[in-house]
N, C-alpha and C positions, 0 to 999 in steps of 0.2 A: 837729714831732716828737711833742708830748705829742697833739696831734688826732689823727695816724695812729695810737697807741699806742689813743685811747680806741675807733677807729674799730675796729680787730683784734678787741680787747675783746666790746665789742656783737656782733661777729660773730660770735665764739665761742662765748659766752651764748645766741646767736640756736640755733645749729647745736647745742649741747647739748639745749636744750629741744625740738627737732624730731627727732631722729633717734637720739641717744645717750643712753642713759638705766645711769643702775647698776642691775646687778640681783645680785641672792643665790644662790648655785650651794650648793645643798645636797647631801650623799650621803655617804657611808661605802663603805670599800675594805679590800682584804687587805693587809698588810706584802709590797712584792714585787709586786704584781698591778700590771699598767700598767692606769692606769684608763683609762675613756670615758665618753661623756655618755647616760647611757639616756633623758634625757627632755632637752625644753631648756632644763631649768634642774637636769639633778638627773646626778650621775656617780655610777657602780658601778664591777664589776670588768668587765677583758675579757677575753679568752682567753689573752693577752700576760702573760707573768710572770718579772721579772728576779733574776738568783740568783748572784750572782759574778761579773757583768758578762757572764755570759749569756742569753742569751734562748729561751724558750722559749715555743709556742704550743699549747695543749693539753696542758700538762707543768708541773708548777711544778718539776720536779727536771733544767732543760736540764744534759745531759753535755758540749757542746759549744756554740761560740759562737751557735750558733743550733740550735734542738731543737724538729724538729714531729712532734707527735703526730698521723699522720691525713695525709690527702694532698695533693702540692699540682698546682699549676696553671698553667702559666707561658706565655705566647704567643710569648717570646723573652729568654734569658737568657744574658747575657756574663758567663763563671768563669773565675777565675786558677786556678793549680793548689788542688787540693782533695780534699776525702773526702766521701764519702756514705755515710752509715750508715744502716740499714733495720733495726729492732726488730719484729716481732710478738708484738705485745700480747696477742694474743686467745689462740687456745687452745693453740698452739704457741709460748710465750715463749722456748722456746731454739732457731728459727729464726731466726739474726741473719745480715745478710747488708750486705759495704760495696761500695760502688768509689769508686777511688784513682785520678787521674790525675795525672802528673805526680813524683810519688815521688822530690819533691827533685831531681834529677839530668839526667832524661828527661822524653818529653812518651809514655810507652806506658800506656796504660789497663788499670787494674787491677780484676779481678772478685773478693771473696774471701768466704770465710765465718769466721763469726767465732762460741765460742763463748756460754755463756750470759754475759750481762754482760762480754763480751771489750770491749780496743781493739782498734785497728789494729796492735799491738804484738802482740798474740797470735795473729792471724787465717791462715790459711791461702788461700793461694793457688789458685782453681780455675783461671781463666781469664785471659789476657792477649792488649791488642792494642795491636803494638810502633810505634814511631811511624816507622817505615817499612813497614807495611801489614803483616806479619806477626801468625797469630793462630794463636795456642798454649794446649790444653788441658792442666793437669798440669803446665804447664810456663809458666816467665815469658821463656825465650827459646830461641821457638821460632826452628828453622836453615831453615825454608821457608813460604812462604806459609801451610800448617798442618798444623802437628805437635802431635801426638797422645801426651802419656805417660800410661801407666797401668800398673798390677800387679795389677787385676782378675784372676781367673782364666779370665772368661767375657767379659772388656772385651774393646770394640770400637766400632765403627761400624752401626748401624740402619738398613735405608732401607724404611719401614714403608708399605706400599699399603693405605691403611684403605677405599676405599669403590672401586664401580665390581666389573665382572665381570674386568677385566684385571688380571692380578699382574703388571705388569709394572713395575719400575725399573731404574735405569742409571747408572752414570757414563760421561761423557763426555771423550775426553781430543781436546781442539782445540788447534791452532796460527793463529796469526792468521784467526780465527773459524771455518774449514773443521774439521770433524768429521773427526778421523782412523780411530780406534776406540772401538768403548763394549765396556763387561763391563755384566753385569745379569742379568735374570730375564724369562723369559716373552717370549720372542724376537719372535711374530710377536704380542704382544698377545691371546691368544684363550682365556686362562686358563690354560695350561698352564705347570704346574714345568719351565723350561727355561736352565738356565743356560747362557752364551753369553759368548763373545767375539769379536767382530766386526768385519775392516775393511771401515768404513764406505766410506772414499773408491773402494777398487776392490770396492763391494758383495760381500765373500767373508765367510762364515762359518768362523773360523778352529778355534775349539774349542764343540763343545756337549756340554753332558749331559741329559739327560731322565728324567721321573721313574719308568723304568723303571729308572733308573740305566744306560743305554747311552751310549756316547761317538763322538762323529763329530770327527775329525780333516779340516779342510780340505775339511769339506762339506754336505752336509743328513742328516737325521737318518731313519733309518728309523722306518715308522709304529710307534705306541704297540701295544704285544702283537704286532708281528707280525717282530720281530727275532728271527735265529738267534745271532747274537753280541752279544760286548756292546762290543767297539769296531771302529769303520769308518773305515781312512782310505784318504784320497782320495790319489793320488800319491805312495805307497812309505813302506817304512821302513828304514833304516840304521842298521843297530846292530853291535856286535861278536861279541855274544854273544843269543841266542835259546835260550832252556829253554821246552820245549813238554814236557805232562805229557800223559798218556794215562789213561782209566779201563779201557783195554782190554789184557788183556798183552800184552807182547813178543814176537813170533811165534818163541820159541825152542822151540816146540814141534816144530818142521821138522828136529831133531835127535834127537826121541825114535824109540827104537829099531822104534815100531808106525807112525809117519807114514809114510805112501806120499804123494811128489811124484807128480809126471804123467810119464811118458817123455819119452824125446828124440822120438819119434814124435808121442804126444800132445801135447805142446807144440806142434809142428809142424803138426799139425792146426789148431789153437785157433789160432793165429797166423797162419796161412792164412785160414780161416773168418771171423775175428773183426777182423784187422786191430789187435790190439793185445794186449797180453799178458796170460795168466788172471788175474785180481782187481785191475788197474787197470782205472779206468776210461776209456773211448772220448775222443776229441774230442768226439763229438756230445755225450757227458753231461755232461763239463767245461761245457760251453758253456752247453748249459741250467742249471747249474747256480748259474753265475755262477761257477766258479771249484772250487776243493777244500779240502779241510780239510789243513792241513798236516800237523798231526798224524796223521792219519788217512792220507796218503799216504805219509808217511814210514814206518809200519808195514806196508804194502802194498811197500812197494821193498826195504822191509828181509827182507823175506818171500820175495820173488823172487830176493836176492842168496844168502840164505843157502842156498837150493833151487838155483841155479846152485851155490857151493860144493859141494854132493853130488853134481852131475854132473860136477862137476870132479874130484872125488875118483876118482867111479867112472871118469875118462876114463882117467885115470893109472894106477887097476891094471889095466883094460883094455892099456892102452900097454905097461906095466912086465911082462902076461900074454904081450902079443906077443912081444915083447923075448925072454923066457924061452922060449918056443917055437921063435923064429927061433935062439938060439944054441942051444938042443939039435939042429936040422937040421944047423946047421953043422959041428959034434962026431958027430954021427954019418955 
């Protein structure tokens, strides 16, 4: 036993004198500052500085259990619930900005801002994403995939085409991946202000406006400058009630005491000759025309009715003349 003990001994004696030696660590440090070795035998400060059982790198002043000043770098990080707080130092110090996952209760990610020097207690909520896929701006629980609150006066949604000769953007509303309808701008791509809504699936163009500001209903859009109207639909309209305005008067001038109609004669002729009544127009012009102006016809009908009323008139004292003549024969 004592021979093994001296043999250990000498070994250790052996292995000190070859390999291990004392040496002297010299340096000086701040109160607080986690030191490290700047040389290899001499410690400083490093960047690490503890302050209440916090830690901070770039900061002697950590607010939190851990406090970097400056950015960092990670290749793969596993976080229990938590807060991220973002300070800009530089020239905007009251830019503070956190996110919050997990907020006690849920697993929904929190985006918020915070004022100057704020916590988490004071911060304002921009954005949230709920932990079943919902994401909501303005609001921490949005009711749909995403919902949008605001009380901007000019708030909304952007869809900005910054480069390229095409204006054109879109949304797109699909069911199990098939393209049903988009809304958007610049229909066929080719620059033009064109707003559109379109079913895609049976290629029909359902609404456009163009930046003549004309409107096509259920079709294509007549060329730029060469539109007589400003809306064109394709297959009818149905409504109750239709007010059509006129910049032309009301042809009630067919009742002043100096307007001369056309005889029952002349009428006759013209309708003969013409094949259709004085100041409407023909088939054949309807036709070339693509059609007529409603308003414009309806002043034309309204003209000929009230011109038959005076013929009607004068039939009747015509009649009521006979009448009076037939009973004087009869009494005499």
């Amino acid at each position: 036993m004592k021979k093994r003990f001296i043999v250990i001994a000498i070994l250790f004696a052996s292995f000190v004198h070859e390999g291990v030696q004392a040496q002297t660590i010299t340096g000086s440090g701040t109160t607080g500052q986690i030191p490290k070795f700047t040389g290899t035998s001499v410690i400083g400060n490093s960047v690490m500085f503890e302050n209440s059982s916090k830690i901070g790198i770039g900061t002697t002043t950590p607010a939190e259990l851990l406090d970097v000043n400056g950015s960092i770098k990670a290749l793969r990080a596993y976080i229990a619930e938590c807060n991220f707080v973002f300070h800009d130092q530089r020239a905007q110090p009251s830019h503070n900005a956190a996110i919050n996952w997990g907020d006690g209760s849920n697993g929904n990610l929190y985006f918020r801002t915070l004022s100057t020097g704020g916590s988490l207690g004071s911060c304002t909520d921009r954005m949230t994403l709920t932990n079943n896929g919902r994401l909501g701006i303005g609001t921490t629980s949005p009711s749909q995939k995403l919902e949008i609150y605001h009380s901007d006066a000019g708030g909304g949604i952007v869809l900005n085409k910054v480069s390229g000769t095409s204006k054109k953007s879109e949304i797109k509303f699909s069911s199990a991946g098939t393209t049903l309808f988009t809304i958007g701008n610049d229909l066929d791509a080719n620059g033009h202000q064109t707003f559109y809504i379109r079913d895609v699936l049976n290629s029909k163009n359902l609404f456009l406006i163009n930046e003549d500001g004309l409107v096509s209903i259920g079709g294509t859009m007549a060329p730029l400058g060469s539109a007589l109207y400003k809306m064109y639909v394709y297959g009818g309209i149905a409504a109750r009630d239709v007010r059509v305005t006129s910049a032309t008067p009301f042809p009630d001038y067919v009742f002043d005491v100096g307007y001369r109609s056309l005889t029952i004669y002349e009428m006759e002729s013209f309708v003969l000759t013409n094949r259709h009544l004085p100041g409407i127009p023909s088939a054949e012009e309807v036709e070339a025309n693509e059609g007529y102006e409603l308003g414009d016809m309806q002043q034309r009908m309204l003209k000929i009715l009230e011109e038959q009323a005076l013929y009607i008139i004068s039939l009747q004292r015509q009649i009521d003349a006979l009448k009076t003549e037939i009973l004087n024969i009869r009494n005499n």
